[in-house]
N, C-alpha and C positions, 0 to 999 in steps of 0.2 A: 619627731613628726616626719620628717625627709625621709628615713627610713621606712616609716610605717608605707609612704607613698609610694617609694620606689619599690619597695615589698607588692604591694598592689597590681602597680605597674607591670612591673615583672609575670607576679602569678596571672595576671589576664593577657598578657601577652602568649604565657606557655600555654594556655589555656586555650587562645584563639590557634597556634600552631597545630595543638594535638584534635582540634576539630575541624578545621580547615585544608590543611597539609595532607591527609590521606585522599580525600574525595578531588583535590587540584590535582593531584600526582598522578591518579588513577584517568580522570578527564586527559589529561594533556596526553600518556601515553597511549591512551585509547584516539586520541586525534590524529600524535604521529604513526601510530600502526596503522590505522585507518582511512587516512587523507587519502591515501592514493588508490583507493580500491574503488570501482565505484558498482552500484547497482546492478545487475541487468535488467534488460526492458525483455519485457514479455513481449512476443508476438500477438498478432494483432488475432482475439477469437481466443486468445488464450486463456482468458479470466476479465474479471467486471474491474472495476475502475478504481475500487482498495485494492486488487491484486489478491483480496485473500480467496477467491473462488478461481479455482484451476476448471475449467472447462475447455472442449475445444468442439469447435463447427464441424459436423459431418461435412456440411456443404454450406453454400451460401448463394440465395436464391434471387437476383432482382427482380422487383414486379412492375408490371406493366404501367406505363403512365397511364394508358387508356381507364377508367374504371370499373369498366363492363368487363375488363379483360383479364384487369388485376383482382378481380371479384371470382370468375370463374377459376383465377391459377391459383387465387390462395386458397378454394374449395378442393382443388382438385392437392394440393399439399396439405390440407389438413385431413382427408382423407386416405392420403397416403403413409402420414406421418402415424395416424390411429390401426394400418393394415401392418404397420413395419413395427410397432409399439416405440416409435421413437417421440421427443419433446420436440416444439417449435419452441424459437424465440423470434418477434416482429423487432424488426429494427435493434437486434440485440448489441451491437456494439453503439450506440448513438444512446440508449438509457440512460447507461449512468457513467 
């Protein structure tokens, strides 16, 4: 009966090595290769806020506090942006 147990023992043991051991091994030197690398930061206009959209701002326009004022500048850039065929974005870095 000892035997049959340690038999057991045994094969769930190799059993927990040979499915556990390759994915630890692989994590851990993927940690130490990798610890000390770190990200870089995109500039600021350079993409939305997952980073997977690469864009960048022609320009960047602030509007008037006045509303009369910001009313008439953002008519006069959206017809500007439709003469040039270019896109606007309002407030594109603050969305997302």
């Amino acid at each position: 009966m000892r035997r049959i147990l340690l038999f057991t023992f045994l094969a769930l043991v190799l059993i927990a090595l040979v499915v556990l051991l390759p994915p630890a091994v692989f994590l851990s030197a993927v940690g130490i290769r990798e610890s000390h690398t770190a990200l870089a930061k995109d500039a600021v206009g350079t993409g939305d806020a997952s980073r997977l959209s690469k864009s960048s701002a022609a320009e960047v326009i602030p509007v008037d506090a006045d509303p009369a004022a910001a009313e008439k500048q953002l008519t006069a850039l959206v017809q500007r942006a439709a003469r040039e065929g270019r896109h606007i974005t309002i407030s594109g870095a603050r969305h997302s």
